[in-house]
C-alpha positions as CSV (number, residue, x, y, z in Angstrom):
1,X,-45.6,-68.2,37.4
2,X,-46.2,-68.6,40.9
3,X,-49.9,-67.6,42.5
4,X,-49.5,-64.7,44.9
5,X,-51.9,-66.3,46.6
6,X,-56.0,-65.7,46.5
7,X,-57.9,-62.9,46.7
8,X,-61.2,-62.4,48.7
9,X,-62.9,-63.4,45.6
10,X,-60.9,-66.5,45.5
11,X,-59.3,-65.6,42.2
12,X,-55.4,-65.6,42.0
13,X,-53.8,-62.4,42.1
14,X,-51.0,-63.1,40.0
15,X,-53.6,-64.9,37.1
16,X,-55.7,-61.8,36.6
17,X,-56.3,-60.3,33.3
18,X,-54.7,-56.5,32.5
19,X,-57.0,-53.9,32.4
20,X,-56.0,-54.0,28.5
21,X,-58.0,-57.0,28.2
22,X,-61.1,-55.4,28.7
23,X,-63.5,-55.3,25.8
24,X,-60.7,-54.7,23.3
25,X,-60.2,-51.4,24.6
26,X,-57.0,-50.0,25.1
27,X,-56.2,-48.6,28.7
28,X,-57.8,-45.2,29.8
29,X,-59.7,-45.4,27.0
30,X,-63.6,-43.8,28.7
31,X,-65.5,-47.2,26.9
32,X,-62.8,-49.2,29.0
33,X,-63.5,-47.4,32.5
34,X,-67.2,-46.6,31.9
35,X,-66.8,-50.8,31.9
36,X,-64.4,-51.4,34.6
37,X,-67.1,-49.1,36.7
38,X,-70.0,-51.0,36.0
39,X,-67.8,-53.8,37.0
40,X,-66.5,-52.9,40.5
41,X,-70.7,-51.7,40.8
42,X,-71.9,-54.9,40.3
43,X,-69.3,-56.7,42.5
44,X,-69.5,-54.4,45.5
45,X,-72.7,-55.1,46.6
46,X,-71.3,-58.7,47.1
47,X,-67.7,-58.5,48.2
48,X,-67.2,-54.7,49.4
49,X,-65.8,-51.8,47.1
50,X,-61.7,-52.6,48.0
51,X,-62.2,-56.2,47.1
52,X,-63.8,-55.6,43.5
53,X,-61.2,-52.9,43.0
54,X,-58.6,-55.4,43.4
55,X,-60.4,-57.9,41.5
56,X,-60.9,-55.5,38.3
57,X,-57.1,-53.7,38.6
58,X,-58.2,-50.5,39.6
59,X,-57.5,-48.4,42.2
60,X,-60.2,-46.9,44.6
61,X,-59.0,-43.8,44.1
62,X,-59.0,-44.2,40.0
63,X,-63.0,-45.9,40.6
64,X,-64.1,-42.7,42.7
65,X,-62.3,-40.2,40.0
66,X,-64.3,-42.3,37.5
67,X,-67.5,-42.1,40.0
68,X,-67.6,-38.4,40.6
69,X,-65.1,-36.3,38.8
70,X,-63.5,-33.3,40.2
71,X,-64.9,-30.0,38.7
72,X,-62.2,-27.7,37.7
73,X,-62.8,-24.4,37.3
74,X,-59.8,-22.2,35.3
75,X,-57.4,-20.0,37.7
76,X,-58.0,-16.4,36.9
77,X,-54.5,-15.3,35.7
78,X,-52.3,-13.1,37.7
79,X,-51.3,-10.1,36.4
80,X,-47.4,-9.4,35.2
81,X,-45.7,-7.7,38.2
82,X,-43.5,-5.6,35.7
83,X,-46.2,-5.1,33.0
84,X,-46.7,-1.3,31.9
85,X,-49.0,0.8,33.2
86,X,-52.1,2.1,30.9
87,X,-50.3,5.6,30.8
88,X,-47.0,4.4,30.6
89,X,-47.8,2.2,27.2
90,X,-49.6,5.6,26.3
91,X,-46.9,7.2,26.3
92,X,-44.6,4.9,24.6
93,X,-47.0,4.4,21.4
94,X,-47.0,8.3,20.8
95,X,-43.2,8.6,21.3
96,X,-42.4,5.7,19.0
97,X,-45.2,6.7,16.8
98,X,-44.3,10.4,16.4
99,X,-42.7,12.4,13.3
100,X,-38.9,12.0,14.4
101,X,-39.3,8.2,14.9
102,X,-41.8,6.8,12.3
103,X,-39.9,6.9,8.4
């Protein structure tokens, strides 16, 4: 395999190990990012956030999701355009529920 050439770090981008590597832990696994954060923490103070990210295989986008999740709050549900009115269903349920109907 051919190097890709260094990185800032001065480690070869083609000989760095998978992010499956890590620990023993498989990939995405929260063990394996709480580690790969502590990582690109400890080297940014030296070689700048973008540099550690692409030292450690991780995208700065995937380290600040990490960092500071996005709180999602649940979508109230819209209610069914053709759904039956109170009165309507009212109405049904003593029709289908009346002598001539119920056996």
């Amino acid at each position: 395999m051919t190097c890709a050439g260094p990185d800032p770090l001065g480690m070869c981008i083609s000989h760095q190990l998978p992010r499956t590597a890590l620990a023993g832990e498989p990939r995405g696994s929260k063990r394996a990012n709480a580690a790969i954060v502590r990582g690109v923490d400890e080297l940014r103070q030296t070689v700048g956030l973008e540099a550690a990210c692409r030292a450690l295989g991780i995208a700065r986008s995937s380290y600040y999701y990490q960092v500071d999740p996005p709180v999602r709050e649940p979508k109230p549900r819209n209610p069914n355009p053709r759904r039956s009115s109170d009165a309507e269903r009212t109405h049904i349920w003593e029709v289908c529920h009346c002598g001539a109907c119920v056996m």
